[in-house]
C-alpha positions, 0 to 999 in steps of 0.5 A: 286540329290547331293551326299551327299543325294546319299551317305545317301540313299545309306547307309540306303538301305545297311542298312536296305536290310538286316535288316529285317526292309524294305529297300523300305519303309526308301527309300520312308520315309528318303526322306520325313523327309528330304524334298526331291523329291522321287528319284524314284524306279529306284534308290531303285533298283540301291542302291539294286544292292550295297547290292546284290554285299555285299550279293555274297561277303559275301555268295560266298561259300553258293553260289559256292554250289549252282552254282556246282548244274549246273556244270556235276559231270564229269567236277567237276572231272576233275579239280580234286575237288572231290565231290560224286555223292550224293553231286553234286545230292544234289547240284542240286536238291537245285540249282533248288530249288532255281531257282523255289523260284525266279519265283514268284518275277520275275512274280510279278515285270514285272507284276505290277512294275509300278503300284507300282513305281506309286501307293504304294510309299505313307508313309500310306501304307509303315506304314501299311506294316510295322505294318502287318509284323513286327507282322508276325516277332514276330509270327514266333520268337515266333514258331522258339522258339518252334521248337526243330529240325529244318529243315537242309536247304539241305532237303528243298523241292520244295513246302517249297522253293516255299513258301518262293519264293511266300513270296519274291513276296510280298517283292516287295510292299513296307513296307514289307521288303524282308529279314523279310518276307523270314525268317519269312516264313523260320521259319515258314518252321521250318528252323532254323535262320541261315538258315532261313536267308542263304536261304533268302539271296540266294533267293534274288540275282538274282532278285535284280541283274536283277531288278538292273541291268537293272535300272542301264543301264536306269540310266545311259541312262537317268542320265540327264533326272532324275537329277542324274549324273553318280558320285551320281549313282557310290557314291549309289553304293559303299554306299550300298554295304559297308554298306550292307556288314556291315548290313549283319554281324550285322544281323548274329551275332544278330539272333544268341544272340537276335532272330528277336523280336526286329526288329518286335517291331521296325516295329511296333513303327516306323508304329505307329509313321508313322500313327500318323505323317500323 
């Protein structure tokens, strides 16, 4: 792999992670336009942890809440941050919460990650995916636009959490998008946007972190195996991550002024392009 299409892939995952328009499934069509191997999953997973280092970055207050959930309320006082008991209880209950969300990717991945790295990496059904869910985003648009109080993140329950953790799960085949099927569940949960995307943000990290963490150490025992060197991996790092960052902003702001029915019609015309195309 050269650096320059490191460089590429590694933008377009940063992109595309946080957009809700499937960052595996550019990661499997990009190659193709261009005439190049599949760089593999591992790879995906490696330029995944770039844009889980943006994500810690940019959400590192939502994420200290979340952390404080686990801290003793007494050691809190001790260093002199004064927090109630019925914060720090509300800390931990959403701590836990998003703890729960998590298993249901961890399951799934360790299960049948190599049946998708082998079996679902096809341009048919990325197209497929993305079809089927970018109709999913524009319903739950259209029904967040009906809900006049939305949900505050803090009085989630275990089951609404779970939900969206089962929907993260699916995340996992590619096409589908991790970020669109989480706030798509989330406005379905009647979260309102901004939450909708904190709580999907929150949701993805560890898994992200533990799925790339441990494609890079394989990687880097492998480099050589694999027709990657270390400056390709170091480049799709930085890559992902700065554009991740910028993918993130983007993301907000828009939600804010435009809604996510635009990343539904784009799903929808680059699946139907995709299916014409094979």
């Amino acid at each position: 792999m050269s650096i320059l299409q490191a460089a590429l892939l590694s933008v377009i995952q940063g992109l595309t992670e946080f957009l809700p328009i499937s960052s595996s499934g550019h990661l499997i069509i990009i190659p193709k336009f261009f005439n190049w191997p599949d760089q593999g999953l591992a790879f995906d997973a490696v330029v995944h942890l770039g844009t889980a280092l943006a994500a810690i970055i940019y959400f590192r207050e939502y994420i200290f809440d979340v952390i404080k959930g686990f801290i003793p309320h007494k050691m809190i006082n001790k260093k002199k941050k004064v927090v109630s008991a019925g914060v720090q209880q509300r800390s931990r209950r959403f701590a836990y919460i998003v703890l729960v969300a998590t298993i249901p990717a961890v399951i799934v991945g360790l299960t049948f990650k190599d049946y998708i790295a082998e079996n679902l990496r096809s341009t048919t059904f990325v197209a497929l995916n993305l079809l089927v869910w970018g109709i999913v985003l524009i319903l739950a648009e259209i029904y967040a636009n009906k809900v006049k109080n939305p949900l505050p993140l803090a009085q989630t329950s275990y089951g609404k959490g779970l939900m969206i953790g089962v929907a993260q799960a699916l995340a996992l085949f590619p096409g589908t998008s991790r970020s669109g099927i989480t706030i798509s569940t989330g406005l379905f949960a009647n979260f309102s946007r901004k939450d909708a995307v904190r709580f999907s943000f929150l949701l993805s990290i560890p898994v992200i972190l533990g799925a790339g963490l441990l494609s890079l150490l394989d990687l880097l025992q492998n480099a050589g195996e694999a027709g990657i060197s270390v400056l390709a991996i170091l480049v799709a790092l930085l890559g992902a991550f700065l554009s991740g960052l910028l993918a993130i902003h983007i993301l907000l702001k828009f939600i804010d002024q435009k809604g996510l029915l635009y990343f539904g019609i784009y799903r929808i015309i680059l699946a139907g392009v995709l299916l014409l195309a094979i």
